[in-house]
PAVOLO-755631 format. One record per residue (C-alpha): residue number from 0; z, y negated, x negated. Coordinates in nm, 4 decimals. Last residue first. Layout:
<pts>
    nr          z          y          x
   NUM          Z          Y          X
...
</pts>
This chain:
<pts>
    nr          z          y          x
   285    23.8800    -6.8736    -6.9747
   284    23.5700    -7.0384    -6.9338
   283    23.4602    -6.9005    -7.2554
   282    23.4308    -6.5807    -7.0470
   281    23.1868    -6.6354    -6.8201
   280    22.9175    -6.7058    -7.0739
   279    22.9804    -6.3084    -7.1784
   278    22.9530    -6.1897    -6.7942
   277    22.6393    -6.4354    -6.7355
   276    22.4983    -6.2525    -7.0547
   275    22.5508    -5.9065    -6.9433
   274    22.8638    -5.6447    -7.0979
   273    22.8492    -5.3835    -7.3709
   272    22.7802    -5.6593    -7.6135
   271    22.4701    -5.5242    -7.7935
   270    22.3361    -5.2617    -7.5335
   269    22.4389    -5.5795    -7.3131
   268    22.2010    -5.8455    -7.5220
   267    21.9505    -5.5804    -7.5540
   266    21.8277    -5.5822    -7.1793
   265    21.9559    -5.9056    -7.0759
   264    21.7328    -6.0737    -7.3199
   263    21.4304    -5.8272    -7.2909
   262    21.4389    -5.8839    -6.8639
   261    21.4613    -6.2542    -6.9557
   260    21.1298    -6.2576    -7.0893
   259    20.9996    -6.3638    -7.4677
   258    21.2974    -6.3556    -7.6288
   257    21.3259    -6.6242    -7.9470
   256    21.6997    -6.7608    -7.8797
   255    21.5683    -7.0562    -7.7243
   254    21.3690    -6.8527    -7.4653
   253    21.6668    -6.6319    -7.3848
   252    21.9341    -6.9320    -7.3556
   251    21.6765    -7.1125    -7.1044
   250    21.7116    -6.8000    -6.8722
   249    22.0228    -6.8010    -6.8983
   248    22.0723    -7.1583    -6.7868
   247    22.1757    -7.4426    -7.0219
   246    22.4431    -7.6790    -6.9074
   245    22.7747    -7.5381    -6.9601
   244    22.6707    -7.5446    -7.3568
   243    22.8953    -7.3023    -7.5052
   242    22.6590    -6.9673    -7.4187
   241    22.4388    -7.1184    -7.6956
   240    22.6220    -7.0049    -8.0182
   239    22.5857    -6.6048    -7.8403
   238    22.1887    -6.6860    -7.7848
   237    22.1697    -6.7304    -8.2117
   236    22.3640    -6.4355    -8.2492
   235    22.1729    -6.2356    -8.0206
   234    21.8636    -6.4000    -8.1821
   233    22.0826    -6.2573    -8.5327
   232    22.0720    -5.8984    -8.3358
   231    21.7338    -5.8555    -8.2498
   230    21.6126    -5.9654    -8.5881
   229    21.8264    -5.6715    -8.7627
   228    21.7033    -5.4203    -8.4897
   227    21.3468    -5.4541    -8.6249
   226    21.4833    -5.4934    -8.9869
   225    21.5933    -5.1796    -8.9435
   224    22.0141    -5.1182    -9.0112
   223    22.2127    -4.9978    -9.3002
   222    22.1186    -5.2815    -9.5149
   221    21.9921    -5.1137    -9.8249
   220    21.8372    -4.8160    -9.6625
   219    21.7311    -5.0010    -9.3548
   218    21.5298    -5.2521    -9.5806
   217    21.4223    -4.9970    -9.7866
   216    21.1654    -4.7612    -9.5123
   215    21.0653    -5.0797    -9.3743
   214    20.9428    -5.2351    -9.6638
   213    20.7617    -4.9023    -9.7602
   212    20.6323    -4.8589    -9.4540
   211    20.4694    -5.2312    -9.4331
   210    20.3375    -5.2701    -9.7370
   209    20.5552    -5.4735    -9.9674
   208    20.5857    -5.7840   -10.1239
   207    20.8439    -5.9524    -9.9443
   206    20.6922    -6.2007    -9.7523
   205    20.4137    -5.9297    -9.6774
   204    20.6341    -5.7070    -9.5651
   203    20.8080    -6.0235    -9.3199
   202    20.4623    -6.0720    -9.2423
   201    20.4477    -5.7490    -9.0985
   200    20.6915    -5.7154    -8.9162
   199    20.6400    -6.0356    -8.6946
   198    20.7941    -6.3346    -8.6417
   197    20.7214    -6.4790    -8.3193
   196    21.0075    -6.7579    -8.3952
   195    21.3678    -6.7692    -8.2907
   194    21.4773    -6.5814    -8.5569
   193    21.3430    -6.8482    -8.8173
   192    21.6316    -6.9167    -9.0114
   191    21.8160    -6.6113    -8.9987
   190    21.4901    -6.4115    -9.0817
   189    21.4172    -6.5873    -9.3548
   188    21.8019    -6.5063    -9.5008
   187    21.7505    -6.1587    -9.4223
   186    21.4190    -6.1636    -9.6704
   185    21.6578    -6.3536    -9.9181
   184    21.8667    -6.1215    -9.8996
   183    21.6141    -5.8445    -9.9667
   182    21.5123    -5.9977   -10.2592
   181    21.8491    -6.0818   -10.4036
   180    21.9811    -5.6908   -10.3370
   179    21.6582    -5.5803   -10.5139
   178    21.6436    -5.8136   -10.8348
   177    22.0596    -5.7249   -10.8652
   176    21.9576    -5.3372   -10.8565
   175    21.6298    -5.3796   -11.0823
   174    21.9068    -5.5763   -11.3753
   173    22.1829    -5.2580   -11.3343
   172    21.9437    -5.0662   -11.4124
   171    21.7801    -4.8472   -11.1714
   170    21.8554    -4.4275   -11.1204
   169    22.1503    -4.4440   -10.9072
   168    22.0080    -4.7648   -10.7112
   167    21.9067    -4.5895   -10.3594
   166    22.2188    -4.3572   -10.3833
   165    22.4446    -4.7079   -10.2549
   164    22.7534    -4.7709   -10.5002
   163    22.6568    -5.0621   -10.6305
   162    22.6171    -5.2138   -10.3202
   161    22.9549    -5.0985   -10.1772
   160    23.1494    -5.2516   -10.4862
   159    22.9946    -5.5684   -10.4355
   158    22.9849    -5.5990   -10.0964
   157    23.3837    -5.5029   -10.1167
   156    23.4479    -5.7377   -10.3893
   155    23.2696    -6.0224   -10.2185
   154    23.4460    -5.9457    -9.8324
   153    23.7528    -5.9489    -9.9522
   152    23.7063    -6.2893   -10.2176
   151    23.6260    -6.4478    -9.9098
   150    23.9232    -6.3484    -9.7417
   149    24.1006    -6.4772   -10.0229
   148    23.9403    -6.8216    -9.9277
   147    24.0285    -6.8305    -9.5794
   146    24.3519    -6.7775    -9.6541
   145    24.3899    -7.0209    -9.8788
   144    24.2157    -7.2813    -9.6585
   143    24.3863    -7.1987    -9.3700
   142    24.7444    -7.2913    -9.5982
   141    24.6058    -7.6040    -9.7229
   140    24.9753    -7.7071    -9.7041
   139    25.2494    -7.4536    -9.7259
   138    25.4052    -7.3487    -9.3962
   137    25.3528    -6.9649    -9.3795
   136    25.2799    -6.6514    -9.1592
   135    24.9283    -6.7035    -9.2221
   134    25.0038    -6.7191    -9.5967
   133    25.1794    -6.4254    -9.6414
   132    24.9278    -6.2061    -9.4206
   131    24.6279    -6.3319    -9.6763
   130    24.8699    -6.2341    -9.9771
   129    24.9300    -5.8519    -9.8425
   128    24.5603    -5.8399    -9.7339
   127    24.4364    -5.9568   -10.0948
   126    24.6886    -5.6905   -10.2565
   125    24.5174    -5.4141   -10.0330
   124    24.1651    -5.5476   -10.1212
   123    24.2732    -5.5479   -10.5325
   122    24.4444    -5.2434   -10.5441
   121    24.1692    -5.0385   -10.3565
   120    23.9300    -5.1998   -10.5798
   119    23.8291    -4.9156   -10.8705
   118    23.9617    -4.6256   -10.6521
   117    23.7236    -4.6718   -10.4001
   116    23.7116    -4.3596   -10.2014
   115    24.0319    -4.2353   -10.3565
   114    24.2600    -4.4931   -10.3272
   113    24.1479    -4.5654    -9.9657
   112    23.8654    -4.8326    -9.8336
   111    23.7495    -4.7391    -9.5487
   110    23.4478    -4.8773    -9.4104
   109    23.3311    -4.8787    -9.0265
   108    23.0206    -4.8560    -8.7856
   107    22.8621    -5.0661    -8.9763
   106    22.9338    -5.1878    -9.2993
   105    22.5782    -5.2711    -9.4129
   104    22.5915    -5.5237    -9.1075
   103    22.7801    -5.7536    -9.2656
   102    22.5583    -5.8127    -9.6371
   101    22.3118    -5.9893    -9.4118
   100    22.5782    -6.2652    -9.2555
    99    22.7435    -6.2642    -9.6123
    98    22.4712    -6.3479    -9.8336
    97    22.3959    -6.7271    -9.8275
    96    22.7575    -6.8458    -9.7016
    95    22.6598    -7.0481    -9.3112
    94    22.7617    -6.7199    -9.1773
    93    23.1255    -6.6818    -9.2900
    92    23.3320    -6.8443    -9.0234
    91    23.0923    -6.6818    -8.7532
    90    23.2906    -6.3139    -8.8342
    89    23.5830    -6.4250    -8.6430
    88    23.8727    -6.2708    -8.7843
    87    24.0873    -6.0225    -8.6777
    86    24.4434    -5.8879    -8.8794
    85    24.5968    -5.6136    -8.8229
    84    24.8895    -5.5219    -9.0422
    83    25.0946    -5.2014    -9.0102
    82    25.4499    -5.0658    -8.9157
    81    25.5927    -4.7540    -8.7992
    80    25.7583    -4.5033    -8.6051
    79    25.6679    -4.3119    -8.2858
    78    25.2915    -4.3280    -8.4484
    77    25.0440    -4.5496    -8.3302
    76    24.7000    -4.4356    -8.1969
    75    24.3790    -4.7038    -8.2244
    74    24.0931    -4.7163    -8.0265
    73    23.7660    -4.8118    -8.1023
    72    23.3965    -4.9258    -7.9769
    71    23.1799    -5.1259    -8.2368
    70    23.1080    -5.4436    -8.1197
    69    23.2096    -5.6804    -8.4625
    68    23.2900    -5.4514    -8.7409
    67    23.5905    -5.2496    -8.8102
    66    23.6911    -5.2596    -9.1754
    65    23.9809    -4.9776    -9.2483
    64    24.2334    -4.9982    -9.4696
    63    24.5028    -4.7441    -9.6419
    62    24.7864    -4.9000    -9.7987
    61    24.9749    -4.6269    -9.6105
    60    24.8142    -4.3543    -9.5025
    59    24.5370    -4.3954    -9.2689
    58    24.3433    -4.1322    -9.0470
    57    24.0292    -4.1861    -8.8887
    56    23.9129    -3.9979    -8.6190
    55    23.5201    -3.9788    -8.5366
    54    23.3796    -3.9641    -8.1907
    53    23.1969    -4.3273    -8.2955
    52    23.5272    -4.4931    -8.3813
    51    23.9333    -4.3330    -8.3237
    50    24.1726    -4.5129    -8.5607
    49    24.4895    -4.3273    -8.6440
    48    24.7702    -4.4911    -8.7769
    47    25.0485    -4.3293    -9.0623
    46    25.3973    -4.4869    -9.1855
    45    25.4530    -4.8040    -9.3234
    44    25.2106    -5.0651    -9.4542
    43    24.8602    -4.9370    -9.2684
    42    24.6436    -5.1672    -9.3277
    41    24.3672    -5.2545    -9.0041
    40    24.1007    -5.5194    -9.0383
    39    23.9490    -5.6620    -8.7746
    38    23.6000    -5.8535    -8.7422
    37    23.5534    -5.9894    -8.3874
    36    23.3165    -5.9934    -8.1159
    35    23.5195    -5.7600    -7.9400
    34    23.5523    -5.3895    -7.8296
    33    23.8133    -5.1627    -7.6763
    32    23.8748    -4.8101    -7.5841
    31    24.2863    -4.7595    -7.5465
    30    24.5475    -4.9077    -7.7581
    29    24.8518    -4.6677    -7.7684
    28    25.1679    -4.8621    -7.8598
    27    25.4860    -4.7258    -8.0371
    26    25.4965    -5.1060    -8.1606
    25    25.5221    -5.1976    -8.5142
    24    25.2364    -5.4250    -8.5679
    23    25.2644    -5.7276    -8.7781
    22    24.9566    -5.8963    -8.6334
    21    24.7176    -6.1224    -8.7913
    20    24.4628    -6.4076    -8.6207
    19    24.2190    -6.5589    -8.8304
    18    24.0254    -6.8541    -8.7068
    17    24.2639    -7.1626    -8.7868
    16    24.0767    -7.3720    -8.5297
    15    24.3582    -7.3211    -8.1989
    14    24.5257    -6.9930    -8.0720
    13    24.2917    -6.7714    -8.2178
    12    24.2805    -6.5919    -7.8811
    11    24.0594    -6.2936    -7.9194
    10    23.8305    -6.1731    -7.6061
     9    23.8795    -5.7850    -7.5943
     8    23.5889    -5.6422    -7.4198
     7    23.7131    -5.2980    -7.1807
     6    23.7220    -5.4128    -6.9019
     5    23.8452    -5.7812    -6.9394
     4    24.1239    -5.7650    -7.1869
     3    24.2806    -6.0479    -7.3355
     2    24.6021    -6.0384    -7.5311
     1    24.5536    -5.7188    -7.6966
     0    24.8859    -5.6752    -7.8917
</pts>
């Protein structure tokens, strides 16, 4: 199933523009410690799987699913029998929709979604996976953008459902909750647009009306990660959407990405990728 492997980074090959790539998985196939840049998706349909992330096993029954976001270390364990869907995406389809860049990194390391952790869309996600998987496998015109659009409606229902079920908002209407969420989107949406600025902390406290403890303290509990780290990783985006250009240097990828020495750059971009940034340019010249 893993088509390219160098060390241990799985590069996806989408195989042309339609950027969604599925498997129908019924090999007796250990995969061993991998990454990628890629969001995958994992439903059992027959049978048990076990997914191994951050020291923690995962088991799946059928109709389970598991989210695995971009850079997150795994391994998967098949059965001697069985069949399931995986299906990766890349994540960059989605990050010019207001919401769903920021709303990404509150699933981190992984989600399940199982009839009993989320019994009020388990049906719906599963049924969206089944229909996605139809239509990749299919000839019917506008077929990408069907697919594309039910994946979509995946990622909404889940945010949704995930948001409203965060501690943080058990004692606020359901009005406060939807005033908080938009705020600090909107914070996460500054920061995507001016990443590559000396932004600082505290203006983006200020932006948002808080001192700067108390902004900190919410932004990591309603997007699962500090701001701090949260601007790291969209310049890391930003450098990533620069390794294209043949022409530009390293060093002139750091600066244009917002880093301030390219000591910083390769520092966080390999804690990040688990490999250097001449290693990463390397490989879109595959």
């Amino acid at each position: 199933m893993i088509e390219i492997l160098n060390g241990i980074h799985e590069f996806v090959d989408y195989h042309g523009d339609f950027k969604i790539r599925i498997y129908l998985n019924k090999e007796y196939e250990d995969y061993p410690q991998h990454w990628h840049m890629d969001y995958e998706i994992i439903m059992p349909i027959e049978n048990s799987y076990k997914v191994f992330i951050n020291e923690t096993i995962y088991n799946l029954n059928p109709e389970d699913i598991i989210i695995i976001p971009p850079g997150e270390l795994h391994q998967l364990y098949a059965p001697p029998i069985g069949y399931r869907i995986i299906l990766q995406f890349d994540s960059a389809l989605f990050y010019s929709l207001y919401g769903f860049d920021s709303a990404f990194h509150m699933f981190r390391p992984c989600v399940t979604v199982t009839p009993a952790s989320m019994p009020d869309i388990h049906k719906e996600l599963s049924s969206l996976i089944l229909n996605i998987t139809e239509e990749y496998f299919s000839t019917q015109p506008f077929r990408e953008a069907s697919a594309y659009s039910m994946l979509i409606r995946f990622f909404t229902t889940l945010g949704r459902n995930y948001i409203n079920r965060n501690d943080m908002f058990s004692k606020m209407k359901n009005q406060k909750q939807h005033e908080y969420v938009d705020l600090f989107f909107n914070v996460c949406n500054y920061i995507n647009e001016h990443c590559t600025e000396n932004i600082k902390m505290e203006d983006i406290a200020k932006i948002a009306g808080f001192s700067k403890y108390h902004f900190a303290r919410l932004f990591k509990k309603i997007m699962n990660i500090s701001c701090y780290d949260y601007l790291i990783n969209q310049r890391i985006i930003f450098a990533e959407k620069l390794m294209i250009e043949p022409d530009l240097s390293i060093m002139q990828i750091a600066m244009k990405s917002g880093f301030s020495s390219l000591a910083t750059f390769n520092r966080v971009f390999k804690a990040k990728n688990r490999c250097t940034p001449s290693e990463y340019k390397s490989l879109y010249e595959i």
